[in-house]
N, C-alpha and C positions, 0 to 999 in steps of 0.2 A: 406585585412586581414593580408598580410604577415607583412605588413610595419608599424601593431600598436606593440603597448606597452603593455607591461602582464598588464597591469592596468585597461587599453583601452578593452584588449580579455575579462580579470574578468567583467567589467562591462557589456559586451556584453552577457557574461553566466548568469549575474545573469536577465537579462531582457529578455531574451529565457525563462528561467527558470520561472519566472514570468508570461509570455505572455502562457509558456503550463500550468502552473496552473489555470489560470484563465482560459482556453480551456476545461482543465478536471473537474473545478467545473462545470463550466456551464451546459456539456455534460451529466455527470455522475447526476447532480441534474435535469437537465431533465427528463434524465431515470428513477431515481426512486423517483423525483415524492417527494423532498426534500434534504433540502439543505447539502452538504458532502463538508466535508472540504478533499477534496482529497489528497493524499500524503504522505510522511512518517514525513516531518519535519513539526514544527510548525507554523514555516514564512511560507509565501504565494511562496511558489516557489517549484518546481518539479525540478531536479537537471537533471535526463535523460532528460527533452527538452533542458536544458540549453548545454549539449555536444551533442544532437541531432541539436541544431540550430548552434553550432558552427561547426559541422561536415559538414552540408548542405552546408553551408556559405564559407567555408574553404576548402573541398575537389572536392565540383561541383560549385568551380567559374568560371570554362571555359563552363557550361552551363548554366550559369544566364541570359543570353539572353534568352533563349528558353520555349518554354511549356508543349511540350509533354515526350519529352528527361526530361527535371527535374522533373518536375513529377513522373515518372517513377525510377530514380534512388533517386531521395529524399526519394519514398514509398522502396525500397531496402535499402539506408544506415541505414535508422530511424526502418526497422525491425531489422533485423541486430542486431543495437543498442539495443532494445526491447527483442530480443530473447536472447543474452546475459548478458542483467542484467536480465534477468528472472530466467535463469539459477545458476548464480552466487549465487543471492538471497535465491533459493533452495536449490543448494549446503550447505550454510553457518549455513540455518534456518531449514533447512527441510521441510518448508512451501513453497507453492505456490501462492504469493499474487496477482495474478492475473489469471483468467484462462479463456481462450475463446474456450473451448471446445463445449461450447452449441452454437458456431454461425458455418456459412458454412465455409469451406476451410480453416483450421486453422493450425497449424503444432503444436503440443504438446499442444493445449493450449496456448499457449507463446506469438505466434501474430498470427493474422487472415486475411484476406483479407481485409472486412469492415475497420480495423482500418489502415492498410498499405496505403490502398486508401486517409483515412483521413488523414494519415502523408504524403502523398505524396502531396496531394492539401496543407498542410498547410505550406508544404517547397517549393512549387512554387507560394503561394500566399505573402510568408515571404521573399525570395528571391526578387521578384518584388516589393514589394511594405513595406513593415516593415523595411529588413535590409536597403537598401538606409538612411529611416531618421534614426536609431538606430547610424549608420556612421557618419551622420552630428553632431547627438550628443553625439558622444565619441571622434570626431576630434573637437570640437566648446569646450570640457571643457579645461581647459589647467592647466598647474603647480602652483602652488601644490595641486588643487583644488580635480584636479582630482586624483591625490595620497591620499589625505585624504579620498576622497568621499570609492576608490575601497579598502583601508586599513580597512573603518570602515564598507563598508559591507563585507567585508572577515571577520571581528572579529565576525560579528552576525551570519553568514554564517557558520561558523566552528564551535560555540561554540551549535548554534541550532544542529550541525551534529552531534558531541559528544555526547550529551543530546538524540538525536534520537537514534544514536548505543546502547545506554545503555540500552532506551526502549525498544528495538526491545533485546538484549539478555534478557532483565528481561522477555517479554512475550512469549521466546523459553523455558524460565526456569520454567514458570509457565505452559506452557505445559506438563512439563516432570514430574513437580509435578504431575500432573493432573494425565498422566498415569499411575504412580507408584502407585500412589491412587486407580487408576482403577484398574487395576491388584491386590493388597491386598483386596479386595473385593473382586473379582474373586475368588482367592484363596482360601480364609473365606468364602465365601459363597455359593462355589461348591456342596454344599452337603445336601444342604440345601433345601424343599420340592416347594419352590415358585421361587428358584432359575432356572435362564433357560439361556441357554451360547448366546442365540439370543436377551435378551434384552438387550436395547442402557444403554448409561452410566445413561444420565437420569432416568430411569426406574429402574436401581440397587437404586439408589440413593432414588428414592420414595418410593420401597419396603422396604429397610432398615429402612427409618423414620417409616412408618406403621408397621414395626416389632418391630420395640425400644421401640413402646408405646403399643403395647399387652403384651410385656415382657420386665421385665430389664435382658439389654444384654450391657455388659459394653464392647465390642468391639464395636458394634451399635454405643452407647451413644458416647463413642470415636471419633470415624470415623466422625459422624454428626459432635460433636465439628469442627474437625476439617476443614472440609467442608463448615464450616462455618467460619472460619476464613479465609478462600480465598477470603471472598466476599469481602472484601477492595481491593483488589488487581485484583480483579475481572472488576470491575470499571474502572482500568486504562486501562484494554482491550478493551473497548468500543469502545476508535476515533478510533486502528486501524480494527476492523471488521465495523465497519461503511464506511470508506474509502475504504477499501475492503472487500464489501461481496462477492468475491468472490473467498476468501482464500479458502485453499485447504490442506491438507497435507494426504499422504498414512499412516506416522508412526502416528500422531497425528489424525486421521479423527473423533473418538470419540470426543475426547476432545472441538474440535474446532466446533463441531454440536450442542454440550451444549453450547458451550461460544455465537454460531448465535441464539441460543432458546434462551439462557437468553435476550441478547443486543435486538432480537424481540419484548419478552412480554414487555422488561421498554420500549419500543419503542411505543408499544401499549398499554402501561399504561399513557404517556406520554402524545398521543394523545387525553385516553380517560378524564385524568386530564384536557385539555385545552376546551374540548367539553363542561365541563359539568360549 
């Protein structure tokens, strides 16, 4: 590892990266049971395997002979790894896009045992037997081939990354609409005889429409409008609560319970379209 070429390591990240998205489709479409384009970018690649496989590869190469030993610290580097961009993520977003709180032995949510176990068999079964050939073929390409190759998946690489950070701020932004939204209903409609500080946001939202139409109430009428103009935008939140249902956030927990109901019913509107 020490002796390649940044061009050689890039193409090395982006085939980690590749090999864990195809791990977490498969995994994740198992589990529930249909298919999830897992991840935040739109290329086929999860970028935490792609520094997790070069982590493994790179910092436990004096135990790539071994089984039990990498194992073990593979399932340690790659939480590690895990728990810190989880962190990070939350710091940035306020969201929690992942949370394994509902499995045994988990530390925040962030990583859990089950999954540590499976990072650790996948960095001693990648060690033995993936990184070797991934080797032969990033020493077998050669100049300029391989300069062109790792240039132009860096151009698609970056420009998908750009494109992702943008989505990911636009649907922090569309949350915070969301709440502001919440809260002037709250507000507005504290005083109100059907109003009750225990209903969810969806429930303000259906009492307000069945109030708009027993009476004209041009705050109502308003509000609906505008409600309804999220629903475009509404839409582009789909792939990411599909990829992860199991976001999470303390400031946002309303918001993002509506955004899992809506993505549910076209889910089951979806299915019942194909049935019939």
């Amino acid at each position: 590892m020490r002796a390649l070429a940044f061009s050689q390591i890039f193409i090395l990240f982006i085939c980690y990266s590749f090999i864990g998205w195809c791990s977490e489709v498969i995994y994740c479409s198992f589990l529930q049971k249909r298919f999830i384009n897992r991840g935040f970018l739109k290329g086929p690649v999860c970028p935490v395997y792609g520094f997790g496989g070069l982590l493994v590869m790179g910092a436990l190469e004096p135990f790539s002979s071994t089984w039990i030993p990498l194992f073990l610290l593979s399932a340690l580097v790659t939480s590690i790894l895990e728990y810190i961009t989880s962190w990070i993520l939350e710091k940035l977003f306020d969201t929690k896009w992942w949370d394994y709180s509902h499995y045994k032995f988990n530390i925040k949510g962030r990583v859990c045992l089950l999954n540590s176990s499976l990072f650790g068999l996948l960095g001693m079964l990648a060690s033995h037997f993936v990184h070797p050939l991934l080797m032969r073929l990033v020493t077998w390409l050669k100049e300029p081939f391989l300069l062109y190759l790792a240039a132009g998946l860096a151009f698609i690489f970056f420009v998908d990354f750009i494109f992702t950070i943008r989505k990911l701020i636009n649907f922090n932004t569309y949350l915070v609409k969301l709440e502001e939204f919440n809260e002037n209903l709250k507000s507005h409609f504290i005083n109100e005889a059907w109003f009750n500080k225990t209903l969810s946001f969806d429930e303000i939202i259906l009492k307000m429409k069945e109030e708009a139409k027993l009476k004209t109430d041009e705050f109502s009428a308003r509000m609906i409008e505008r409600f309804e103009s999220f629903s475009e935008t509404q839409k582009q939140t789909h792939a990411l609560i599909s990829s992860f249902p199991t976001i999470s956030s303390k400031r946002y927990k309303a918001q993002l319970e509506h955004l899992k109901e809506v993505f549910k019913n076209n889910l089951r509107n979806h299915k019942g379209k194909k049935q019939q």
